[in-house]
Structure formats: structure tokens, C-alpha cells
N, C-alpha and C positions, 0 to 999 in steps of 0.2 A: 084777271086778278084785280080786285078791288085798289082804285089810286091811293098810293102809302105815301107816308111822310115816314122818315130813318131818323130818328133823334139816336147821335152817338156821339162819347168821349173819346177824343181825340189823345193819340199817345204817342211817342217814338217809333213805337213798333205799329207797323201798319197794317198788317195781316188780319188780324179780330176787328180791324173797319170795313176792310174789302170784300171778305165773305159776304156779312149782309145784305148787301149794296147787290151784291152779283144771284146772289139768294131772293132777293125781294125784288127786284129793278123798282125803287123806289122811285117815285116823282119829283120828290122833294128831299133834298138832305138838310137837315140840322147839325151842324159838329160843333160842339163846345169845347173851346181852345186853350188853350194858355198861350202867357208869349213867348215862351219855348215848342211849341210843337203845333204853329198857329201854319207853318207853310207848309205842314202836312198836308192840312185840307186840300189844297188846291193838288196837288198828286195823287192823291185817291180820287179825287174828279176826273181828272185825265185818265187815271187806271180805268174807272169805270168807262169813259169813253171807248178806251182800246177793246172794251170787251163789248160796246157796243150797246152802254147803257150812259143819256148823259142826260141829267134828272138837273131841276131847280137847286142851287145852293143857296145856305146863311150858315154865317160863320158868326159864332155869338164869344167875344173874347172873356175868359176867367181872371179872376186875379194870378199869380204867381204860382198860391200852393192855394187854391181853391179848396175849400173842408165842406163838411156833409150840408150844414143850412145853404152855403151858395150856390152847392151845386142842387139840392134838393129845389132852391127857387129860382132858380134858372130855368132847368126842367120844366116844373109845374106852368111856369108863364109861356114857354114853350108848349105844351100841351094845351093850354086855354086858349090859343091864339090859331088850333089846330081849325080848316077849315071846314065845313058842314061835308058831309060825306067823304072827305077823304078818310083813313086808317093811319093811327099814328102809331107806331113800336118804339122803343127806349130799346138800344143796344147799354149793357149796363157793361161791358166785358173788360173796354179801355181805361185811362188817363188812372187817376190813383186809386188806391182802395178807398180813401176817403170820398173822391167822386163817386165812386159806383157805386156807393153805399148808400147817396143822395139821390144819383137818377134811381136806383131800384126804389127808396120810398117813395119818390115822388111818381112812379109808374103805377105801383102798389095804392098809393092815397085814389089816384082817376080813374084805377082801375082800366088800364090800358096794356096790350099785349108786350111783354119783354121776350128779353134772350140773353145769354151768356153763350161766348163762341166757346166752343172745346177743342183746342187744335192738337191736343193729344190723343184724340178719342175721335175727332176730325167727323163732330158731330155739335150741332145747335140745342141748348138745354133751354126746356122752354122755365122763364121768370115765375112763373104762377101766379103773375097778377090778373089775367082774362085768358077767360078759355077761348077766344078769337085768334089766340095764337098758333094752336095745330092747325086752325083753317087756312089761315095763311101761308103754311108751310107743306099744307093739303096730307099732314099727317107726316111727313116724311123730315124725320130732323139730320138727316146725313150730311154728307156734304157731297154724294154722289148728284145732285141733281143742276150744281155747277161745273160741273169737272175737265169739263170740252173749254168751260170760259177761263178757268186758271191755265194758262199761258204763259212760256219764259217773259214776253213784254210785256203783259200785264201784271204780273208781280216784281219785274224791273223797273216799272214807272210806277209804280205803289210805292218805293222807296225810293223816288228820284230819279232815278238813271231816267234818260231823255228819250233815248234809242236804242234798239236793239234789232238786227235786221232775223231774216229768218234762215238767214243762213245758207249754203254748201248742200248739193246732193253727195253724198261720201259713196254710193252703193255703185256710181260709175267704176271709182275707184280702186274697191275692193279688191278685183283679183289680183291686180298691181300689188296691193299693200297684205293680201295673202299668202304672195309669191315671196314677198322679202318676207313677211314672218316665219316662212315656213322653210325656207331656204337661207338661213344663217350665212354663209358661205358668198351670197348673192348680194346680201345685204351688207355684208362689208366691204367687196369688190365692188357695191355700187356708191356706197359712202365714198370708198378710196378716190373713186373717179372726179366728183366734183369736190370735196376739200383734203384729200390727201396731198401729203407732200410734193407730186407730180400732176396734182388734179385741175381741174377747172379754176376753182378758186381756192387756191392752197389756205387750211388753219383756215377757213370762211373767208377769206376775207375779197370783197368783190370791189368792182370798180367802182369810180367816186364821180365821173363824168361821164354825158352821153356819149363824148368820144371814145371812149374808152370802153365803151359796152357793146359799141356796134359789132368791133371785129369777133367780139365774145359768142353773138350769135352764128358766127358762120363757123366757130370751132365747135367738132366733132365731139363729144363724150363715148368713151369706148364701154359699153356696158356689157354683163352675161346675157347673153342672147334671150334666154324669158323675160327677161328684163326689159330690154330695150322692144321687145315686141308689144310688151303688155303698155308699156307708160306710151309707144305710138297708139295702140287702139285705145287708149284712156284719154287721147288728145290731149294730153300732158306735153308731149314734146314732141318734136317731127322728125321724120325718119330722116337718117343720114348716109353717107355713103354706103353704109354694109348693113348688113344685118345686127352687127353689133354697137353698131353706132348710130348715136342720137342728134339732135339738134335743139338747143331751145327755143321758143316760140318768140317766131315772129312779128307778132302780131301787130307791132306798135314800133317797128322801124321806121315806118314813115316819120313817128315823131321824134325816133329820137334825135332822125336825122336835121331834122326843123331845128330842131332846141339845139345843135351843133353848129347850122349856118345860121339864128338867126335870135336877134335879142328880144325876148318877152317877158312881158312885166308880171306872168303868175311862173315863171320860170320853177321855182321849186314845186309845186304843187305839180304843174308839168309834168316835170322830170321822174315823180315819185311814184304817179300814175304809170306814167309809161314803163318806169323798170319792175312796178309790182307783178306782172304774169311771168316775167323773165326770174325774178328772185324766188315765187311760189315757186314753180316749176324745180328750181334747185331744193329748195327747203322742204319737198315733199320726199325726194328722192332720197333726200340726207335726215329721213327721220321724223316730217308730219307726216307719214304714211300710219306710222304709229296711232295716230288720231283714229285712224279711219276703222282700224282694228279696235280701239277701247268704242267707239261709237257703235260698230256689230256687236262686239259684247252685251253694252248695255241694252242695247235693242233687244238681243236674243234672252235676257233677264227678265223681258215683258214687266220690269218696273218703274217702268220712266216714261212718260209720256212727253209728246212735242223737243222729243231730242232738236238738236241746231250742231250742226258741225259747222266749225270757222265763222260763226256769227260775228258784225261787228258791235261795238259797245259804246256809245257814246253820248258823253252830255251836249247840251243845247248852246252850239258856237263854239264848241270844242273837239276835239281830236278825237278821232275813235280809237278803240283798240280791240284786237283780235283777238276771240276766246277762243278755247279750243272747243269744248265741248257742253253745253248747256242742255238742261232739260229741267222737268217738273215731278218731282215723286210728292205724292198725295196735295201739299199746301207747300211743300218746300221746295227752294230751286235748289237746283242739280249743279255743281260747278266741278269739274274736271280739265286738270292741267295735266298736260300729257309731255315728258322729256324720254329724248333716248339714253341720256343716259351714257354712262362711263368712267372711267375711272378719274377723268377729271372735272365731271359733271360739279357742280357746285350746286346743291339741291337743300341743304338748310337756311339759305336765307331765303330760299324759293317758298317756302312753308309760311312763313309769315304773308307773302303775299296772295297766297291762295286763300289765306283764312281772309286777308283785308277784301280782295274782289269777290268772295262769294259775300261775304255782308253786305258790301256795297250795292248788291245786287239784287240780294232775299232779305236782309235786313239778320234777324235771328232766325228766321226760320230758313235755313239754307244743308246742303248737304253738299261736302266737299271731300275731292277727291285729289292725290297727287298718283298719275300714272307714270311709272319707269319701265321701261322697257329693260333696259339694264340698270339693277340695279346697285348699290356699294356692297361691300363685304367686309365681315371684321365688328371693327368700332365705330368706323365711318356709318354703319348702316343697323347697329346700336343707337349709336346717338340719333339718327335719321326719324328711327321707328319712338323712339323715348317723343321727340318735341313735338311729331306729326300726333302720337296719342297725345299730349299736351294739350294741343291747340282743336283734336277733334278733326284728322284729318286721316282719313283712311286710306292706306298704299296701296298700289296696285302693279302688277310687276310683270314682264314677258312669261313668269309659269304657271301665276294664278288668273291670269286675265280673264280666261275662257271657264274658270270655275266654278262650279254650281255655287251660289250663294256668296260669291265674293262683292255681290252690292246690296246684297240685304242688311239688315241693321242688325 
């Protein structure tokens, strides 16, 4: 491919930047900024990295609300400054309609190849200012010919996010988490066991010290026998005295027993390490099984591409946090929160925060999902269904999970 230079308006929304970029693997990027949407640049650089493209940058700053002449001579000096043989394109698609309005003429005056992204048509319209432009695109303006490179990380670091790892094999899991779906009866005799009123951790609530964790590990959890068979070959937990009894993992008593006899200075980070296999291990049993069922679903939907079960999430010197289920449908990320559910589940202030972490993550272009396992009835699950259509957030429930067309649009 002939060396490109990417002249593009820079916006809020990052998505009609990053196409291109992954479209062309240009050499050279030009982004023309404002002082509001000037730290974009530098994340769509890094996106492009993650995808395995990391080209020359210049970042040319705008005024505030930039109008057609500055951005048209912005442009223009940007093009006359283009190198001898390289290929220079004007993406006209971002920043305001006054800008595009500027880079299209001034693309249109040099007669130089444009484009407009079409993310609802999820297709490149070529500018008509040089017919150089189907050659570069070798005729094909789809957006099938990136498709492998749009990735949950790479459309998470197009909008900031720092990190996003690739997540959970869930397919170990599955018969486990098919047995409790499909055995109601099993599923609540296996809840019962770790936070029931008699259970492991009664009402959830778990120990606060290593001391106090250690003896937890050598107490039995009495499970129904498919059960406790399935979560031992799942190496979820370890077999216990019977058949129907279980054990949680071990795996990190050495430390906790350290962090009991002995004072150290990353003590909490420590501590939180060490009891996270012991807490999963419970919080699978008592309900992220359910994950693992809405991630077969959407697998078996064939519309989601680069599923992530239990991906972590995190910005740069900060804390991560555990998604439950990410993927990628066409340009948009995939966000699904998965709860079991109950009758004292608390699930409408949940709704707001699904709508905030799928933006956070896709920007506007995201598709978000609240999964219930059990869902409300009544008013409670009126009002549920009224703010989640509100907010653009599609439900999903223990008896449509597995239904033909319950994630199409």
C-alpha cells in the first residue's frame, strides 16, 4: 500500500477516527484539535498501537469553536506540506459540521482522496474529490476488511480506558453453570449452602481477617451431589469429605498464613490477593455461574465477536474493576451485567450504572445489556422495564436467555 498521511478532525467521539487509522494503517496522522478534545489524539494513537499500527503523529491545535475558513486553512497548509510521494486523505467525518465543511473544501480545492465514516451503514463513502480513493480502499468501502482489528481493547483505549485484560475461559465452566440452570432445585440448595441462614457465609457476609479465613478453608460446604462433582472437575473447589461435600481453594494459605504471623508493608494489596480465589470460588457458586450461561448464549447468537468473560477494567495507576461480560457487535462494544436476582435484588440503580460503564468504555457507540436471572414481578419489574427502555438497555432473564433473537437489535 502506497505510504499515507490521515489528515482528521478530531471529536469527542472516537470511533469515525479509528476506522480510518485501522483502514489505511497510515504513516503519518494529522489530527486537528480543539482545546477540548485535544487528549483524544494521544488514545487513538495508543488504540491504534493495540491494533498494531503506530504511525508518525502531529497534532495541529484549533481555536475553541473553529468555523469553515480555519478549518479550510488549516487543512490546505496541511496538504501543501504533504511529502513527495506519500498519499494524503482528509477524513472529513469528525469535530463540527463547520469543520467538515472546511476540510471537505479544502480536500476538494488539491483535489486529494476524502472519506466520510458511515457507522450506521458500517461502511466508508468515498468524498469525490480524486478518484485515488477506491484505489486505496482496493474498491472495497466496507468495514469488513478491519474486523479481526476492532477488539474490546481497542475500542476501550480509543475512549480512554487504559486496560482491559482478555479475560476468563467460561467453556471449563459450563457444565457446572448448566447443571444449576437447569436444575432450579440445585441451585438454591447450592446458594442455601454458602449464604443461607446456616450457610458458609450467612446474608454474604465473609471474614474481615486472614485469621479468620483460614479455619473457613478447612470447613466442608454440604452440596447436591452433581454439584459438588461438577465445581471438583471444574477445579473450582476441592473435594471434601463425601461426595457431597466440598472445600474451597487452597491455594494461597501459605499466604494467608504469613499475613497472620507477620507484619508487611503491602499488607492490604496482600491480603486481597490472597482471599480473591477463595471469594470467586463462593460468588460463582452463589450466582456468577449465571455469567457463564448469558456468555454461551451470546456465543451461540454468532453476533458478537471477541466475547471476554470476567475481563478486568482499568485506568492507568488505578484500580481495576471486573466486568462481567464484554464483546464487540459490528463497531460497537458489547456490555453486559449479569445479577441473580431476587426479590430483594435492587436492580434500578443498577441500570444507570450499566448505561455509565458501557460509555465509558464504547463511548456512543456501545450496546448494553442488564441480565436477571430472576427477575421482579408486578410494578417492581414495570418500572424496571420502563427506565432500562429509557436509558437504551435491553433485559435479559432466566426464560428468554437462550432465545432465538433475544440479542439482535
Amino acid at each position: 500500500m502506497q505510504p499515507t498521511t490521515l489528515i482528521q478532525l478530531i471529536s469527542e467521539q472516537t470511533i469515525q477516527n479509528l476506522l480510518p487509522i485501522l483502514r489505511l494503517k497510515p504513516q503519518k496522522l494529522v489530527h486537528l484539535v480543539t482545546p477540548r478534545t485535544a487528549a483524544r489524539s494521544a488514545v487513538l494513537k495508543a488504540a491504534a498501537k493495540a491494533a498494531g499500527i503506530d504511525p508518525e503523529s502531529e497534532s495541529i491545535q484549533l481555536s475553541d469553536m473553529p468555523g469553515i475558513p480555519e478549518c479550510f486553512n488549516v487543512v490546505t497548509e496541511a496538504l501543501s506540506k504533504s511529502k513527495e510521494g506519500m498519499q494524503t486523505v482528509v477524513n472529513f467525518t469528525g469535530g463540527t459540521k463547520l469543520m467538515s465543511i472546511g476540510a471537505f473544501a479544502a480536500a476538494q480545492t488539491k483535489k486529494v482522496p476524502s472519506l466520510y465514516v458511515d457507522t450506521q451503514d458500517a461502511c466508508f463513502v468515498d468524498g469525490a474529490t480524486s478518484p485515488e480513493m477506491s484505489t486505496l480502499l482496493s474498491g472495497d468501502w466496507s468495514f469488513t476488511p478491519i474486523r479481526n482489528q476492532l477488539r474490546v481493547d481497542v475500542l476501550g483505549i480509543a475512549n480512554g480506558v487504559s486496560r482491559i485484560t482478555s479475560g476468563e475461559s467460561w467453556q471449563v465452566m459450563l457444565p457446572l453453570a448448566e447443571h444449576l440452570f437447569n436444575h432450579i432445585s440445585d441451585e438454591e440448595a447450592t446458594h442455601a449452602a454458602v449464604h443461607g441462614p446456616t450457610g458458609l457465609f450467612p446474608k454474604g457476609l465473609e471474614p474481615r481477617t486472614p485469621k479468620d479465613w483460614l479455619p473457613i478453608l478447612d470447613k466442608p460446604i454440604r452440596l447436591p451431589a452433581p454439584v459438588a462433582m461438577l465445581a471438583v472437575e471444574a477445579d473450582l473447589v476441592r473435594p471434601g469429605p463425601s461426595d457431597s461435600e466440598v472445600l474451597l481453594p487452597n491455594s494461597t494459605r501459605a499466604e494467608l498464613d504469613h499475613l497472620v504471623n507477620h507484619q508487611v508493608p503491602d499488607f492490604a494489596a496482600r491480603y486481597f490477593k490472597a482471599v480473591a480465589p477463595i471469594q470467586q470460588a463462593a460468588a460463582f457458586l452463589t450466582g456468577a455461574w449465571w455469567e457463564v450461561i448469558v456468555s454461551d448464549a451470546a456465543q451461540k447468537s454468532s453476533l458478537f465477536r471477541d466475547l471476554r468473560w470476567s475481563a478486568q477494567v482499568g485506568e492507568r495507576n488505578g484500580p481495576d474493576t471486573e466486568e462481567d461480560i464484554l464483546g464487540v457487535d459490528g463497531v460497537e462494544l458489547l456490555y453486559i451485567n449479569c445479577k441473580r436476582g431476587g426479590a430483594k435484588a435492587r436492580l434500578l440503580p443498577l441500570l444507570e450504572e450499566v448505561r455509565a460503564r458501557a460509555a465509558t468504555m464504547g463511548g456512543s457507540f456501545n450496546r448494553r445489556f442488564l441480565a436477571v436471572l430472576q427477575p421482579p414481578h408486578g410494578k417492581v419489574a414495570a418500572n424496571l422495564q420502563q427506565q432500562a427502555a429509557k436509558l437504551g438497555i435491553r433485559l435479559i432473564t432466566g426464560d428468554n436467555v437462550y432465545q432465538s433473537g433475544i440479542f439482535s437489535r
